[in-house]
N, C-alpha and C positions, 0 to 999 in steps of 0.2 A: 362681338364684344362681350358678351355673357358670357360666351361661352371661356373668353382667357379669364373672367372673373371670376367666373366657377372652380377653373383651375387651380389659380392665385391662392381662392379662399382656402379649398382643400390643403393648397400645399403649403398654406400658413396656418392651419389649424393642426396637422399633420407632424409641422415643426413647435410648433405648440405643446403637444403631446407627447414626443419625442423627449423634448428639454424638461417638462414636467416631470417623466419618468424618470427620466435619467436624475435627477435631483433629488427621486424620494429617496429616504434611506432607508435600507432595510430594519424590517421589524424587529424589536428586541426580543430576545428571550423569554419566556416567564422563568423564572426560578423558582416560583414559591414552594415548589416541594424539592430543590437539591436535597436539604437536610431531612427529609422524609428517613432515610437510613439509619438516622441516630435516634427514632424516635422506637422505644422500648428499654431492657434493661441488659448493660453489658458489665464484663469482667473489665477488670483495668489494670495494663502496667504501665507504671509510669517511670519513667528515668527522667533526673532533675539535674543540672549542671548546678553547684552549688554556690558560686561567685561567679555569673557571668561577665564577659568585655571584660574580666582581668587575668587572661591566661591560665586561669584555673581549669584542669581536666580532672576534678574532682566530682564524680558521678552520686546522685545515692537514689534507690529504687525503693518505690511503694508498690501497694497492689490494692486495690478498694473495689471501686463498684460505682456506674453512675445510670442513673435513670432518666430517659427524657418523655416529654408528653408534652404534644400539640397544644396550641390555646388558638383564638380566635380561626377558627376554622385553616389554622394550616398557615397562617402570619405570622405567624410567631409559636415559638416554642420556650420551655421552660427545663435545663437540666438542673440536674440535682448529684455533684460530684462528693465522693469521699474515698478517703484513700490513709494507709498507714506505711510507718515505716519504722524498722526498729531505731535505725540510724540517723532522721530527721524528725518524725513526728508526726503529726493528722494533719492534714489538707482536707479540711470540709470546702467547697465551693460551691458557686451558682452560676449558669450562663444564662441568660436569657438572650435571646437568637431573634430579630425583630428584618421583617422581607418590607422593602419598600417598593409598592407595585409602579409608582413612577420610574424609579431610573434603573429597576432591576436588581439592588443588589440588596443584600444583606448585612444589617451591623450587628455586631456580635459584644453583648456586654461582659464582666465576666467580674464578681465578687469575692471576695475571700472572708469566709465568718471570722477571720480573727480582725479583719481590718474594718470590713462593713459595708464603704461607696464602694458603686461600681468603678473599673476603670473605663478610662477611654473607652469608644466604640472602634473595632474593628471593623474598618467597610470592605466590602468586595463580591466578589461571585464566582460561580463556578466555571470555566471553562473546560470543553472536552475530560470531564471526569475531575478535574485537580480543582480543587476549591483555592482560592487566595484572599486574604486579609491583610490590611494594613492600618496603622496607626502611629501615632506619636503619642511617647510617652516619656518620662521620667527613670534614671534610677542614677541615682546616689548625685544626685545634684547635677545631672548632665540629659541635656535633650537628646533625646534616641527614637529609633525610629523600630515599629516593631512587627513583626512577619508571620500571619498565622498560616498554614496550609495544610488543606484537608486532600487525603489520597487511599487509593483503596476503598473508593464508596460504594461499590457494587458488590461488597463482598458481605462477611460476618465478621470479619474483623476489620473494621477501619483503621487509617492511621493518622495519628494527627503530628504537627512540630509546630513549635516558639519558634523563631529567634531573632535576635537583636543586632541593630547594626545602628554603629558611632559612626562613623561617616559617611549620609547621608546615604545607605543605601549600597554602596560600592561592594563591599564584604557585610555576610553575613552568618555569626553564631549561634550556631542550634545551641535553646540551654530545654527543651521542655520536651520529650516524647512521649506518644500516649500511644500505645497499642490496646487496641478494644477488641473486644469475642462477644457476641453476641449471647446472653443465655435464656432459655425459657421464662417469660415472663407469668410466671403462675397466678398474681394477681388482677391478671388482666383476663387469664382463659376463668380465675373464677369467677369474676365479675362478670363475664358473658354465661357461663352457668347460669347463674343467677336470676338472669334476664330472659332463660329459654320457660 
């Protein structure tokens, strides 16, 4: 009699353990350094669709410069974008880039000095290389939905796209490209100079 108790136990601790495992979920990711890549000083072109969501294929191109640096040991980061164009004019901005270690992902703010607040947060995360962002926002009196994605992160030239979509998602318009290059960040090898 012990001895089918003995059995029983095992083979209900056994089934126990089985069903436990089977239920855990697998661990998440850490993301907190995807964005590691962007963090230094790059060259910028940018192509801007000039009336988006209203069939305008009307393009106009800048060229600036943006800068990023780490804050809270790699939780966040803080860019610093600027860019010209003879055709539309200066785009100064800000992104500030905020990693939440709970649920893995990243929101992405993004400022414009002529306007001031930030907008919406951009949430999302990287999979297999491709970063993706989403948000709802505003433009011209109509709720839209909006699409950031980061590609090309392993490189010196990153790339990035906008774009927007009126129906809920279904189709979507690229209006924003950024192509980055990576350049020598001189103020950063002097500042380790400095320090030797």
């Amino acid at each position: 009699m012990k001895t089918v108790k003995c059995v029983f136990f095992l083979l209900g601790s056994w089934a126990l353990a089985s069903t436990t495992s089977a239920q855990t979920a697998p661990a998440m990711r850490d993301g907190q350094h995807d964005f590691d890549f962007e963090v230094g000083s790059f060259k910028i072109h940018l192509k801007r669709l000039l009336h988006p969501l209203t069939g305008s294929t009307t393009w106009v191109e800048f060229d600036g410069t943006s800068v990023t640096r780490k804050v809270w040991d790699g939780r966040a980061q803080l860019e610093e974008f600027e860019t010209d164009s003879p055709a539309a004019g200066h785009i100064e901005g800000l992104t500030l880039r905020l990693y939440n270690p709970q649920t893995h992902q990243w929101s992405l703010y993004w400022a414009n000095s002529k306007g001031g607040p930030l907008d919406p947060p951009q949430i999302g995360e990287f999979k297999n290389g491709r970063g993706e962002f989403y948000a709802q926002d505003m433009l011209n009196g109509k709720s839209i939905l909006v699409r950031f994605i980061w590609s090309d992160t392993t490189t010196n030239t990153p790339h990035f796209e906008q774009s927007f979509s009126d129906d809920g998602g279904k189709t979507w318009e690229v209006n924003w490209i950024t192509d980055q290059t990576r350049v020598k960040d001189e103020s950063v090898k002097d500042q380790s100079d400095k320090t030797r």
